[in-house]
N, CA, C and O atoms as a printed pandas DataFrame, in Angstrom:
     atom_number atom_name residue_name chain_id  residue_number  x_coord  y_coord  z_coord
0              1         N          UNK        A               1    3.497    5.441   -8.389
1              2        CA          UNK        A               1    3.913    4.053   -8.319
2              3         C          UNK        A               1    4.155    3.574   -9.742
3              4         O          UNK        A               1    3.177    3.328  -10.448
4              5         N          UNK        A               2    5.451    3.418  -10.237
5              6        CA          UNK        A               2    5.657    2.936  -11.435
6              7         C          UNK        A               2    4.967    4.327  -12.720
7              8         O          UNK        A               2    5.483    5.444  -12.772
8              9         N          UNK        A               3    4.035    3.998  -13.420
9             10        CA          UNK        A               3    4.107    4.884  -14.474
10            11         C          UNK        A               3    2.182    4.933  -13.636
11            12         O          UNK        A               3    1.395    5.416  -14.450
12            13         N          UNK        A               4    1.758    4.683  -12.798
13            14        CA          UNK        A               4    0.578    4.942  -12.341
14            15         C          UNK        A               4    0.934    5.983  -10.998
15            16         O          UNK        A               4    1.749    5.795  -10.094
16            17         N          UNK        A               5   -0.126    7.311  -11.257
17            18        CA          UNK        A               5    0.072    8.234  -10.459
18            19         C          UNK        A               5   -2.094    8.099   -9.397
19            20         O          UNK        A               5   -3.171    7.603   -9.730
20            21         N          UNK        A               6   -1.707    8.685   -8.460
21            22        CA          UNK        A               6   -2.903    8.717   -7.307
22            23         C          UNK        A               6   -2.734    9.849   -7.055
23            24         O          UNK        A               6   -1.590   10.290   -7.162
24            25         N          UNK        A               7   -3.893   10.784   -6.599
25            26        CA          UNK        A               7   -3.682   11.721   -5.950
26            27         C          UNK        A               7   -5.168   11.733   -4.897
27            28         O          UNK        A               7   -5.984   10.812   -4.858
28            29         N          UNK        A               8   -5.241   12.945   -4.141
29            30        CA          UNK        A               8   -6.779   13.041   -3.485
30            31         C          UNK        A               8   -5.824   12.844   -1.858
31            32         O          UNK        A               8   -5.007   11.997   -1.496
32            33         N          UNK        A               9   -6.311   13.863   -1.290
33            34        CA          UNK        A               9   -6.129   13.915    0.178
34            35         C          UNK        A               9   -6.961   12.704    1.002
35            36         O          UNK        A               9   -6.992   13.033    2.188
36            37         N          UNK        A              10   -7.595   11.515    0.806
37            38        CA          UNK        A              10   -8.014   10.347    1.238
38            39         C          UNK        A              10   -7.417    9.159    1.030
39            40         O          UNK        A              10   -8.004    8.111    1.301
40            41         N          UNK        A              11   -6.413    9.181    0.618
41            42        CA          UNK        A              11   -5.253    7.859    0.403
42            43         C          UNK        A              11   -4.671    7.537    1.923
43            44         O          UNK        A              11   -4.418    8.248    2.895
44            45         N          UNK        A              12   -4.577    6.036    1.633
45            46        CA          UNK        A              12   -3.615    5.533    2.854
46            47         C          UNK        A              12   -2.779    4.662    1.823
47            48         O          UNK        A              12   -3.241    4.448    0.703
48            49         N          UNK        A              13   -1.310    4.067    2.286
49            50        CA          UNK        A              13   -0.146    3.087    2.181
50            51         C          UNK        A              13    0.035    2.466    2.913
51            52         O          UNK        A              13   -0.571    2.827    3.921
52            53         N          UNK        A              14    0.587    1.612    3.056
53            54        CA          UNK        A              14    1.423    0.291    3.511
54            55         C          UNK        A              14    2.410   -0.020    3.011
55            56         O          UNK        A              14    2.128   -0.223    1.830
56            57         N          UNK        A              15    3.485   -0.201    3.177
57            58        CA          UNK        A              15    4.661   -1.127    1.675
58            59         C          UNK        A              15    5.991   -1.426    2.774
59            60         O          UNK        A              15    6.181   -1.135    3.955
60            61         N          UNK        A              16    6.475   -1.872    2.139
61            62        CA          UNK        A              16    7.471   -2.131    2.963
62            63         C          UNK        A              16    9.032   -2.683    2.014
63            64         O          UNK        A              16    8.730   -3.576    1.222
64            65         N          UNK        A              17   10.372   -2.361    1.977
65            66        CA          UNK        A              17   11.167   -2.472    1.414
66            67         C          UNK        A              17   12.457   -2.904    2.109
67            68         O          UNK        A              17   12.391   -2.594    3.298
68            69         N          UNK        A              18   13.708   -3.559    1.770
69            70        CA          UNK        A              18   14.778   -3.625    2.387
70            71         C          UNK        A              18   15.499   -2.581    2.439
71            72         O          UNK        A              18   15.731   -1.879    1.455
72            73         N          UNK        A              19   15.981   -2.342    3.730
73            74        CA          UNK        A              19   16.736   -1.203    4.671
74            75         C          UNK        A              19   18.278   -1.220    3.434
75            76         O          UNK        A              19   18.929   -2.166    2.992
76            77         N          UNK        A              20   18.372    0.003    3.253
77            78        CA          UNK        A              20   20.078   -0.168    2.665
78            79         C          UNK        A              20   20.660   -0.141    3.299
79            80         O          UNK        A              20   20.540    0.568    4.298
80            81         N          UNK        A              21   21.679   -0.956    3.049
81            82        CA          UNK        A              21   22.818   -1.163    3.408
82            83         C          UNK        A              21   22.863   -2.640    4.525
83            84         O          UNK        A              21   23.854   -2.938    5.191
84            85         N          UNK        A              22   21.493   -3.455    4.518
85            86        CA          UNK        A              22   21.668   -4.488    4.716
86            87         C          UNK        A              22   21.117   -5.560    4.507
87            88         O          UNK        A              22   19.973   -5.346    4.107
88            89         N          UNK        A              23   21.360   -6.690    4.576
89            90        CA          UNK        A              23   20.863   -8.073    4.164
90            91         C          UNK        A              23   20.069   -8.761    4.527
91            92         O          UNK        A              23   19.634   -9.762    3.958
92            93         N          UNK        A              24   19.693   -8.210    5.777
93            94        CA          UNK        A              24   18.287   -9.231    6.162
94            95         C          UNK        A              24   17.034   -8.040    7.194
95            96         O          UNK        A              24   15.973   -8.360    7.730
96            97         N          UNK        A              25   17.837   -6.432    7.135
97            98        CA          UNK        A              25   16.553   -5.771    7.650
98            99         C          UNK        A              25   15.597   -5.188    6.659
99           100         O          UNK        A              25   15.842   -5.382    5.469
100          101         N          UNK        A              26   14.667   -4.580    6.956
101          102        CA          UNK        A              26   13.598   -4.018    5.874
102          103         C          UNK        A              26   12.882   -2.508    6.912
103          104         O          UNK        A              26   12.857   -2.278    8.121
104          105         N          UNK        A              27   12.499   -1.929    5.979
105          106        CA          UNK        A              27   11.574   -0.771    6.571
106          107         C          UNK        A              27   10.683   -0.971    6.321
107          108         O          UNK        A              27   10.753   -1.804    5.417
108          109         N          UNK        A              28    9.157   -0.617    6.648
109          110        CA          UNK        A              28    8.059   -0.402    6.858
110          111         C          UNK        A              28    7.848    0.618    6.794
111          112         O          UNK        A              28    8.704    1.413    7.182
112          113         N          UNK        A              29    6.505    1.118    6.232
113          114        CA          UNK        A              29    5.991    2.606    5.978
114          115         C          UNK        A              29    4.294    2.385    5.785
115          116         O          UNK        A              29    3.740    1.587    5.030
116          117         N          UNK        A              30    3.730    3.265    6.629
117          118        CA          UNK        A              30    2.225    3.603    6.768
118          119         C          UNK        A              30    2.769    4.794    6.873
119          120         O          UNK        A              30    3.709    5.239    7.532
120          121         N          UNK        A              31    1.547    5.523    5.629
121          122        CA          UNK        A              31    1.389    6.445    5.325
122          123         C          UNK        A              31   -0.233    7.046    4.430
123          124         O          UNK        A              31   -0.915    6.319    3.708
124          125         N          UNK        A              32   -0.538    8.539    4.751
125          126        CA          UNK        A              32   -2.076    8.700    4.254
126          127         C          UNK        A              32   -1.422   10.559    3.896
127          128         O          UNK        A              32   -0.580   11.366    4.290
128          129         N          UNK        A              33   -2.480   10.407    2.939
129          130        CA          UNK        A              33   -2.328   11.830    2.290
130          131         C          UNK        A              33   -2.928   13.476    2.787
131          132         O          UNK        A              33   -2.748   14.673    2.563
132          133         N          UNK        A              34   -3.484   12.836    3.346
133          134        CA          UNK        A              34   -4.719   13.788    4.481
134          135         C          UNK        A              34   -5.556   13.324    5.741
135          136         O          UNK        A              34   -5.405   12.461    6.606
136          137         N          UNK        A              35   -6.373   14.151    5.494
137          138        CA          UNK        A              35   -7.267   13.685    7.312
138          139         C          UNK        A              35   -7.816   12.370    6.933
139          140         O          UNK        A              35   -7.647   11.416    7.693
140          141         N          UNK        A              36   -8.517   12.224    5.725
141          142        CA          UNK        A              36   -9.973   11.076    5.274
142          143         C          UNK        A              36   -8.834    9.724    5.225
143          144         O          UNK        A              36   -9.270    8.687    5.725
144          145         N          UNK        A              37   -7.178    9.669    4.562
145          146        CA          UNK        A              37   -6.279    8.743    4.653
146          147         C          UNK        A              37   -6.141    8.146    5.683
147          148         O          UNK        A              37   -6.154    6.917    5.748
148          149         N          UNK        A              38   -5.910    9.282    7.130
149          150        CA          UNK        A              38   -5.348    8.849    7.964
150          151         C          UNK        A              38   -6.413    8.280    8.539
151          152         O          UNK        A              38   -6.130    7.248    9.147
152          153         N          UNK        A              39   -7.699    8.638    8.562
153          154        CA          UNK        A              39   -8.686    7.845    8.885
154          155         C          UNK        A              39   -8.819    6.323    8.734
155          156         O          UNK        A              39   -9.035    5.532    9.653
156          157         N          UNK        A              40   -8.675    6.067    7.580
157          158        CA          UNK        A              40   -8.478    4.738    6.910
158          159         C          UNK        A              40   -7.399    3.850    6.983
159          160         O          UNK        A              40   -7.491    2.643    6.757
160          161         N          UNK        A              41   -5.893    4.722    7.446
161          162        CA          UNK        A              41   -5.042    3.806    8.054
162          163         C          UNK        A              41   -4.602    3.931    8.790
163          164         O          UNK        A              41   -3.389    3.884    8.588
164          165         N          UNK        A              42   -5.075    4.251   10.575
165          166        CA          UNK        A              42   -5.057    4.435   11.298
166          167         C          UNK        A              42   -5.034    2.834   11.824
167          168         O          UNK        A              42   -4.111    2.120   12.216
168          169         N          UNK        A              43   -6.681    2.571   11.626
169          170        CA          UNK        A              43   -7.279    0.851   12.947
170          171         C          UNK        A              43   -6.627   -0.367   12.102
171          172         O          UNK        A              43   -7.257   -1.383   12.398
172          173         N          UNK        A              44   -5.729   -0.622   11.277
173          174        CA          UNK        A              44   -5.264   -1.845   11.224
174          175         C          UNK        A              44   -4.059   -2.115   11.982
175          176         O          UNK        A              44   -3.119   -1.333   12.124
176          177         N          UNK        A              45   -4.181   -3.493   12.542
177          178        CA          UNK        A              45   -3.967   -3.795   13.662
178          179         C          UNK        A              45   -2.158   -4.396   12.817
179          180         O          UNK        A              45   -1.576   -5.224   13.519
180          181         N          UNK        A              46   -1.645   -4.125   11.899
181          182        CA          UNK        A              46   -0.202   -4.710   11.565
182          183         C          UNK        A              46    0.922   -5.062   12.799
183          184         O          UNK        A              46    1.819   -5.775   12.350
184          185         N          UNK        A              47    1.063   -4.799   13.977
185          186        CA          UNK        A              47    1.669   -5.366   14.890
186          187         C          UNK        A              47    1.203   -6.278   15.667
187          188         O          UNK        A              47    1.701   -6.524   16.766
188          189         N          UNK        A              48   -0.073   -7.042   15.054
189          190        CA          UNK        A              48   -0.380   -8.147   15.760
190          191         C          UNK        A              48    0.066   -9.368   15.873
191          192         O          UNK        A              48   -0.811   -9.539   16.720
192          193         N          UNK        A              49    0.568  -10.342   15.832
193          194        CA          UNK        A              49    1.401  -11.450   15.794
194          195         C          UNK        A              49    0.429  -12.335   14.897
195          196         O          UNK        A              49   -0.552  -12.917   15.360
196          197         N          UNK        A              50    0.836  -12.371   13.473
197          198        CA          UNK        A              50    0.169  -13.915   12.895
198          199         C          UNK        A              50   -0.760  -12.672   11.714
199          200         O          UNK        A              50   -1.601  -13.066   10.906
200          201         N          UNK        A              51   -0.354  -11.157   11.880
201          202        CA          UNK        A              51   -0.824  -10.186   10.779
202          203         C          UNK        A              51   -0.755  -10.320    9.324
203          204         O          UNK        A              51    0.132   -9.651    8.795
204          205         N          UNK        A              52   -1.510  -11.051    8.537
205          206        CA          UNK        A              52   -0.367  -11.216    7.056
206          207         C          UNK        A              52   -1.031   -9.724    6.405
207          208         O          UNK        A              52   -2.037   -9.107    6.753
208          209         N          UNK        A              53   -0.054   -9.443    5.352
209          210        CA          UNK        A              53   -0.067   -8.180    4.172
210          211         C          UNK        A              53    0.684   -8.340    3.069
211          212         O          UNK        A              53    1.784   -8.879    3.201
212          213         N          UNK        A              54    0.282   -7.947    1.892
213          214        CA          UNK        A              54    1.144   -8.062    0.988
214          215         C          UNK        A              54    2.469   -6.984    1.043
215          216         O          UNK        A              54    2.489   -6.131    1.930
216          217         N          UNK        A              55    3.396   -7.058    0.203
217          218        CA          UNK        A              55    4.611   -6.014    0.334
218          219         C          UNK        A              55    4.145   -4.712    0.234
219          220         O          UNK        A              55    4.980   -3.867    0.559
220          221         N          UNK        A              56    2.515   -4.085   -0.294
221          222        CA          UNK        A              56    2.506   -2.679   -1.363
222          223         C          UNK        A              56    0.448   -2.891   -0.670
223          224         O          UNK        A              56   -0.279   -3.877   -0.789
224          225         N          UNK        A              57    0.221   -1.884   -0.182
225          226        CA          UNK        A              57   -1.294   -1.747   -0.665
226          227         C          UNK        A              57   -1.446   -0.267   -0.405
227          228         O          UNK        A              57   -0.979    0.316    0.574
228          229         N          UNK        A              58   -2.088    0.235   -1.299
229          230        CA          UNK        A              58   -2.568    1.730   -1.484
230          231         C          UNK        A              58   -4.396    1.454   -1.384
231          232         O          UNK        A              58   -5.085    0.446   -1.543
232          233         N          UNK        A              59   -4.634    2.516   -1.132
233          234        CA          UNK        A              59   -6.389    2.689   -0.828
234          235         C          UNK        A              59   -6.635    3.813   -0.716
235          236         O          UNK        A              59   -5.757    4.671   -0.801
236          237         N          UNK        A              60   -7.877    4.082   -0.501
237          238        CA          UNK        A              60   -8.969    4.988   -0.269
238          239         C          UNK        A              60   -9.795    4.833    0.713
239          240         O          UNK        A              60  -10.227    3.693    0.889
240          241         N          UNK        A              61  -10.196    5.814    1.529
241          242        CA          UNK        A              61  -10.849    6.152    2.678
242          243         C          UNK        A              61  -12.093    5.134    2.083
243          244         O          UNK        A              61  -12.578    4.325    2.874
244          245         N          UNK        A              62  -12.371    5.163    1.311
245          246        CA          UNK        A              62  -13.606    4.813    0.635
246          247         C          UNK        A              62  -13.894    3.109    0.827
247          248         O          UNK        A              62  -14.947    2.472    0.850
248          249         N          UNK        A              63  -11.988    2.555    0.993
249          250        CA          UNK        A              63  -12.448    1.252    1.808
250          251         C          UNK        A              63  -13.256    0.921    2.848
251          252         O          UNK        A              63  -13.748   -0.160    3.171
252          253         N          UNK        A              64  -13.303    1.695    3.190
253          254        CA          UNK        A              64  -14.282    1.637    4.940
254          255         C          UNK        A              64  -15.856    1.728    4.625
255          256         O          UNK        A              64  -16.711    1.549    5.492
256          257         N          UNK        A              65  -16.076    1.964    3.570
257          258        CA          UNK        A              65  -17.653    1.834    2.973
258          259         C          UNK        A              65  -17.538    0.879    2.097
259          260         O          UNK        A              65  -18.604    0.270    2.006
260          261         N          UNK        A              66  -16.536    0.378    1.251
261          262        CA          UNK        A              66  -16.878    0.169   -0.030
262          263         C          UNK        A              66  -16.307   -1.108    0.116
263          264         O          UNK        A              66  -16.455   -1.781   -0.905
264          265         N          UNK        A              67  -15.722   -1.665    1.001
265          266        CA          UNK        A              67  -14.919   -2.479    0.716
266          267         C          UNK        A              67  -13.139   -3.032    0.009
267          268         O          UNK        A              67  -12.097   -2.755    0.604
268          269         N          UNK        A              68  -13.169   -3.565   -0.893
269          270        CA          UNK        A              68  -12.353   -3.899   -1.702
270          271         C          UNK        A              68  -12.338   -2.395   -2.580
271          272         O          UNK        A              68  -11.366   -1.639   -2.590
272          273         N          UNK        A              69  -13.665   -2.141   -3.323
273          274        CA          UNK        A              69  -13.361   -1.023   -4.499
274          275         C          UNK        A              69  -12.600   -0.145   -3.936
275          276         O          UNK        A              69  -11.935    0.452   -4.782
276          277         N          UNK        A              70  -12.388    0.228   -2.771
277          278        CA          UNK        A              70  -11.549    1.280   -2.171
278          279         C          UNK        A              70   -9.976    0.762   -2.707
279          280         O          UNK        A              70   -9.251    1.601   -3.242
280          281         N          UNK        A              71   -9.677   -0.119   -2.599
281          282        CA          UNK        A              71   -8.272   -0.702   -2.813
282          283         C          UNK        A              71   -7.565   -0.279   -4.377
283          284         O          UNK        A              71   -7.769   -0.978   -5.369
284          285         N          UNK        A              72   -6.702    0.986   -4.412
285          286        CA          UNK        A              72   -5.971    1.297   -5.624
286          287         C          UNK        A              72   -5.160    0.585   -6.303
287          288         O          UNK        A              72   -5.092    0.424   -7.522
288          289         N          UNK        A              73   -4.160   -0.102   -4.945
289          290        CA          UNK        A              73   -3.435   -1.087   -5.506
290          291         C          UNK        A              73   -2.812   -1.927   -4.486
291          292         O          UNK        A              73   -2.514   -1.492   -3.374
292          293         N          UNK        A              74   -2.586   -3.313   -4.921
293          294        CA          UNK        A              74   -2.329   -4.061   -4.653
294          295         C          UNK        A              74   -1.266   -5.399   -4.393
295          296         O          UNK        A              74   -1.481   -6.473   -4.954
296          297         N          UNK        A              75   -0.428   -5.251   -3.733
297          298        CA          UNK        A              75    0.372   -6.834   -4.442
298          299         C          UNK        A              75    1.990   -7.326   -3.777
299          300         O          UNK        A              75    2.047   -7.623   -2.584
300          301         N          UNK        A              76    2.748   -7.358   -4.296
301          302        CA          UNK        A              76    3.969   -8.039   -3.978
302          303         C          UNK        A              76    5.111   -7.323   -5.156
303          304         O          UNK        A              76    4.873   -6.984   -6.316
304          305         N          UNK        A              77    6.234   -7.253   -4.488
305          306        CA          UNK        A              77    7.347   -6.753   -5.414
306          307         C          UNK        A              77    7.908   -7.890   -6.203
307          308         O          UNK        A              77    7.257   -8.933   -6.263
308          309         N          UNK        A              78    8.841   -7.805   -6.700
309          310        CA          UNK        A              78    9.456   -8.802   -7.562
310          311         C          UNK        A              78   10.533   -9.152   -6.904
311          312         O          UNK        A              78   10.788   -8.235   -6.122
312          313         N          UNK        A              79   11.471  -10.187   -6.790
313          314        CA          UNK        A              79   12.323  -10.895   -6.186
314          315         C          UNK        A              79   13.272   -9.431   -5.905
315          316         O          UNK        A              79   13.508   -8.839   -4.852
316          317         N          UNK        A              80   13.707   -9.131   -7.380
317          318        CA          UNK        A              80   14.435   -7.991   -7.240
318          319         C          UNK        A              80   13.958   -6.326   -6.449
319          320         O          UNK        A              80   14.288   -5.157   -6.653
320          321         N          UNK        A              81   13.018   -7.035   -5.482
321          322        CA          UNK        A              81   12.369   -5.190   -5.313
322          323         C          UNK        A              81   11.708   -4.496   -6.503
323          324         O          UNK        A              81   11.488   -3.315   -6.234
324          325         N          UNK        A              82   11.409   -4.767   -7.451
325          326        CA          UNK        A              82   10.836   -3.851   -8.587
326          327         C          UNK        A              82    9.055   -3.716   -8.854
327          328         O          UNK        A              82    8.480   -4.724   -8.443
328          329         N          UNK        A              83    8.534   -3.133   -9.189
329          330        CA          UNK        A              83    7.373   -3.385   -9.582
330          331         C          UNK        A              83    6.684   -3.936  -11.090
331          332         O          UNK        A              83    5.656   -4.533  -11.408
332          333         N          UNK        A              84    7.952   -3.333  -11.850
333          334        CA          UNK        A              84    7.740   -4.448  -13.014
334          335         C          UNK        A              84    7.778   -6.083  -12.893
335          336         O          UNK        A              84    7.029   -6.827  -13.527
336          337         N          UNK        A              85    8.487   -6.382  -12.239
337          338        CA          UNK        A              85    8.400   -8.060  -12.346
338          339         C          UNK        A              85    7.793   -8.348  -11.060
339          340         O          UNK        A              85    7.869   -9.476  -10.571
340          341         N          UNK        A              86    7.050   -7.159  -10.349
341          342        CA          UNK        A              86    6.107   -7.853   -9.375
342          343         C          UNK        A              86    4.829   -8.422   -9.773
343          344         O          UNK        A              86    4.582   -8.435  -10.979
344          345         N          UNK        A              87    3.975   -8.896   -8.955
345          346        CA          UNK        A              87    2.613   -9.163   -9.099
346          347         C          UNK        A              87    1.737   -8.234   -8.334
347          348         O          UNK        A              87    1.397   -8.493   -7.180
348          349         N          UNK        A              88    1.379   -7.189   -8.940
349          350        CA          UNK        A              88    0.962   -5.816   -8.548
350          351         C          UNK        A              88   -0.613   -5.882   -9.249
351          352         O          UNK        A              88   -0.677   -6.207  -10.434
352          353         N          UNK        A              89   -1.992   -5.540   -8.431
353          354        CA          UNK        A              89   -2.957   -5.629   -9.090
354          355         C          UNK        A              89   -3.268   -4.180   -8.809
355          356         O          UNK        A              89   -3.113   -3.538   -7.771
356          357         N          UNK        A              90   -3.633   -3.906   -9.708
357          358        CA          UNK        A              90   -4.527   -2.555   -9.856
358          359         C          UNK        A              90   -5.730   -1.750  -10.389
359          360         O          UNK        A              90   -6.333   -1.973  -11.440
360          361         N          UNK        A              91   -5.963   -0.841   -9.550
361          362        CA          UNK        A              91   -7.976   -0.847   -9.832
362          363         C          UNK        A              91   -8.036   -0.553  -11.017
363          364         O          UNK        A              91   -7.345    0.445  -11.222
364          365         N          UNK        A              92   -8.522   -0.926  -11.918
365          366        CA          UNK        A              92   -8.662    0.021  -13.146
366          367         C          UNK        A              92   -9.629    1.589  -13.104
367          368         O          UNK        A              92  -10.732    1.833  -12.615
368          369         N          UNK        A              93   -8.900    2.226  -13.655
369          370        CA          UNK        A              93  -10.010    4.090  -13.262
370          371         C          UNK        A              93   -9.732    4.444  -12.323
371          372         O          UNK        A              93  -10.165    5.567  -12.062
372          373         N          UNK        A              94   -9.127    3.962  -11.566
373          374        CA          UNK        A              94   -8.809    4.319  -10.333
374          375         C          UNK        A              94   -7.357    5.380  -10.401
375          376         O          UNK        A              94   -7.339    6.336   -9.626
376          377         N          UNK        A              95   -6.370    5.198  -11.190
377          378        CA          UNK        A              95   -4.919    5.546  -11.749
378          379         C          UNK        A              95   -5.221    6.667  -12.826
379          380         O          UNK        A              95   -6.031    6.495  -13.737
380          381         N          UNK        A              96   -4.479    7.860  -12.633
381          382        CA          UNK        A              96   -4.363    8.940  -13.478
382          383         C          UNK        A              96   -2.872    8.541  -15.023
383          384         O          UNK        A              96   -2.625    9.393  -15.877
């Protein structure tokens, strides 16, 4: 993500971006790196009606014990889709 790299077979994603080639659809993507990921983003309920999320969250299985510290990263893109002029929070130590 940007100039910050994750690795470890216990990651999950979320993010979501506009579809090319048009103007008002977008894709969605859940995704986990291994078994302990998919564990972790499996039970959120995102098709529930009234669900909020930011554009981008990365984690660790480790949310499910730990809370928040599980959370790698965090946040919203920038008007333009970018992550530089987004508001992106990120764990510190957490990023290679």
């Amino acid at each position: 993500m940007g100039d910050h790299q994750f690795s470890g077979a216990d990651l999950g994603a979320y993010f979501i971006r506009p579809r090319a080639g048009s103007k008002t659809a977008a894709v969605a993507a859940i995704a986990w790196s291994g078994p302990a990921g998919w564990t972790a983003a499996c039970p959120v309920q995102y098709f529930v009606s009234g669900a909020g999320f930011p554009d981008m969250i990365l984690f660790s299985a480790d949310m499910l014990r730990t809370g928040t510290d599980g959370v790698r990263a965090i946040g919203w893109f920038g008007n333009d889709w970018s992550l530089e002029r987004g508001d992106i929070a990120w764990n510190p130590g957490r990023a290679r």
